[in-house]
C-alpha positions as CSV (number, residue, x, y, z in Angstrom):
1,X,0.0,0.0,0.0
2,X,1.0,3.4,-0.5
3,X,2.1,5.8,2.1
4,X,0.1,8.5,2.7
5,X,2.6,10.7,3.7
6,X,4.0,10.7,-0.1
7,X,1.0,12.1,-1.7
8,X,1.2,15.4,-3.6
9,X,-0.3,18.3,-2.3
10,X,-2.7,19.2,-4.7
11,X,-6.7,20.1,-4.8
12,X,-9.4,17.3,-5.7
13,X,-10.7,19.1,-8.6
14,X,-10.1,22.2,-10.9
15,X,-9.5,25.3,-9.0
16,X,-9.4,29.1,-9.5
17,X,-5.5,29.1,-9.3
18,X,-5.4,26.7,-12.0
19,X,-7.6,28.0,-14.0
20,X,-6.8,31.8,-15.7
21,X,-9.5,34.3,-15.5
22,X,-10.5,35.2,-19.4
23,X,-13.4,38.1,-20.5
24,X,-16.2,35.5,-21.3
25,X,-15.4,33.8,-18.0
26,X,-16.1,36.7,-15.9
27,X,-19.1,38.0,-18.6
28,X,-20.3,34.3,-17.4
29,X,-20.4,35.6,-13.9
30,X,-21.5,39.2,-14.6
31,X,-25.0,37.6,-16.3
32,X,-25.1,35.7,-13.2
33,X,-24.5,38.5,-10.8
34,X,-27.2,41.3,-12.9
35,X,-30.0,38.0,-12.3
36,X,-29.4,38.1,-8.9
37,X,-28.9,42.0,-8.8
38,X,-32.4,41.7,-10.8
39,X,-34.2,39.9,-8.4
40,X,-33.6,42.1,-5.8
41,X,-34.6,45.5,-8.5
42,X,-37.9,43.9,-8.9
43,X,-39.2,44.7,-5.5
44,X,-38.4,48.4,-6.1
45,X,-40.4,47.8,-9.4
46,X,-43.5,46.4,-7.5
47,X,-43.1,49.5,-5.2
48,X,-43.1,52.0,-7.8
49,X,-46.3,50.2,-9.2
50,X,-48.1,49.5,-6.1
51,X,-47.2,53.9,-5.3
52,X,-48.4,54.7,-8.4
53,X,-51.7,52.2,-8.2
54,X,-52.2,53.5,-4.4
55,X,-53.7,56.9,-5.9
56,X,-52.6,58.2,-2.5
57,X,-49.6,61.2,-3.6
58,X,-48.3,60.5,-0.1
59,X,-47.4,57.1,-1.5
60,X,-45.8,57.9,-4.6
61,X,-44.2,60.9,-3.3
62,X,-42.1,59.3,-0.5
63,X,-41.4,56.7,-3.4
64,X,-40.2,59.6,-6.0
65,X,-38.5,61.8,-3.3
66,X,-36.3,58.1,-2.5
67,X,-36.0,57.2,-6.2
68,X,-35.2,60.7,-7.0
69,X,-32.2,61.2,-4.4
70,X,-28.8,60.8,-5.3
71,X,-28.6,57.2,-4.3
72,X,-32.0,56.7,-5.6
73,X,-30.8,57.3,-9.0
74,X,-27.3,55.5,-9.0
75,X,-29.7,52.4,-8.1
76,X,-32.1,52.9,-10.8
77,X,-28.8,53.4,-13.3
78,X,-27.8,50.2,-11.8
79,X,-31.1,48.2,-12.1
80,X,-31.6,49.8,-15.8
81,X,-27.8,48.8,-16.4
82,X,-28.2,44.9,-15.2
83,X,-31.4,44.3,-16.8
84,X,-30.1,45.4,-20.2
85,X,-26.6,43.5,-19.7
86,X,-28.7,40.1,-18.7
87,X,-31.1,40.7,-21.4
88,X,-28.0,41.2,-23.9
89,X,-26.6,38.0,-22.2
90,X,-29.8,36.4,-22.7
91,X,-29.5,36.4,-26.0
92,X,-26.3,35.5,-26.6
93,X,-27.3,32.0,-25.3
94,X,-30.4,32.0,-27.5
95,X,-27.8,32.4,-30.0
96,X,-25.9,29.8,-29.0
97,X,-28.8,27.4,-28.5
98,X,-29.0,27.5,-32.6
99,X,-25.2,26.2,-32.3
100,X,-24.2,29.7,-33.7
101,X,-21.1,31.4,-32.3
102,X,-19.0,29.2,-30.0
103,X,-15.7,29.5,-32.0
104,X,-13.4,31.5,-29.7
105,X,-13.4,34.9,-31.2
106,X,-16.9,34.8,-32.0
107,X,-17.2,34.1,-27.8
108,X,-14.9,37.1,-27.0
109,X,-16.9,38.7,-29.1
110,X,-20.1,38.1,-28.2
111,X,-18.9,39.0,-24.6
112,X,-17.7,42.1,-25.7
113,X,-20.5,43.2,-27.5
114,X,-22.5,42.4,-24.5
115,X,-20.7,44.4,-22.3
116,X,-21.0,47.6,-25.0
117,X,-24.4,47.1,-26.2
118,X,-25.6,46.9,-21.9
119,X,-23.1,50.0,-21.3
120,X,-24.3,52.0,-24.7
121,X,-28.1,51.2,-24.7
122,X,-27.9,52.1,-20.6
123,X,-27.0,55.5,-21.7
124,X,-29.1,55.9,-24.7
125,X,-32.3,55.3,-22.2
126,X,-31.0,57.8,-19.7
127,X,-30.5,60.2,-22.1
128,X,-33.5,59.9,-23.6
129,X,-34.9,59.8,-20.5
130,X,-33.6,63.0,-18.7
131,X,-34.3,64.7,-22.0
132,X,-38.1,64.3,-21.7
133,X,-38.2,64.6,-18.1
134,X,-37.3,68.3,-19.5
């Protein structure tokens, strides 16, 4: 039998320090992350539509002076960012269920494009958005 004192030091299975971080990797872990982040919007969603359903302005007035606030609005950037970046990533694995793009540039770019289409279209809506606020 062999000693068990001679056996290599190693881990069981695959680890992080084996493994080298690439971009779709951690796009892999950014869709996951905006689902969860996603989850958690939706309950300010159901607020805002339960304040505006309330016909009470009390109600929707705490609700726009806390959405409104500084923090208010870096959340709402953030909840607009996430859902467009996980509906972007959404769609890349539609793609992919056709068998279409998983050559390794068309991955990285995929992932890319993911990343600039959530960023750009994020802006584009906030633009829009302030601009017709007035």
């Amino acid at each position: 039998m062999a000693d068990g004192s001679s056996r290599a030091e190693r881990p069981l299975s695959p680890h992080l320090q084996i493994y080298r971080p690439l971009f779709t990797m951690m796009m892999s872990i950014v869709h996951r992350v905006t689902g969860v982040g996603l989850y958690f919007g939706m309950v300010l969603f159901v607020w805002w539509l339960l304040a505006a359903a309330s016909n009470t302005p009390t109600a929707f007035n705490t609700f726009s002076g806390i959405a409104g606030s500084f923090i208010g609005l870096v959340v709402l950037l953030g909840f607009t960012w996430a859902l467009l970046h996980h509906a972007l990533g959404g769609l890349r694995h539609f793609m992919w269920d056709f068998i279409r793009g998983f050559e390794p540039r068309e991955r990285e770019l995929l992932a890319k494009a993911t990343l600039a289409g959530s960023i750009g279209l994020t802006l584009v809506l906030w633009v829009i958005g302030i601009a017709l606020k007035g």
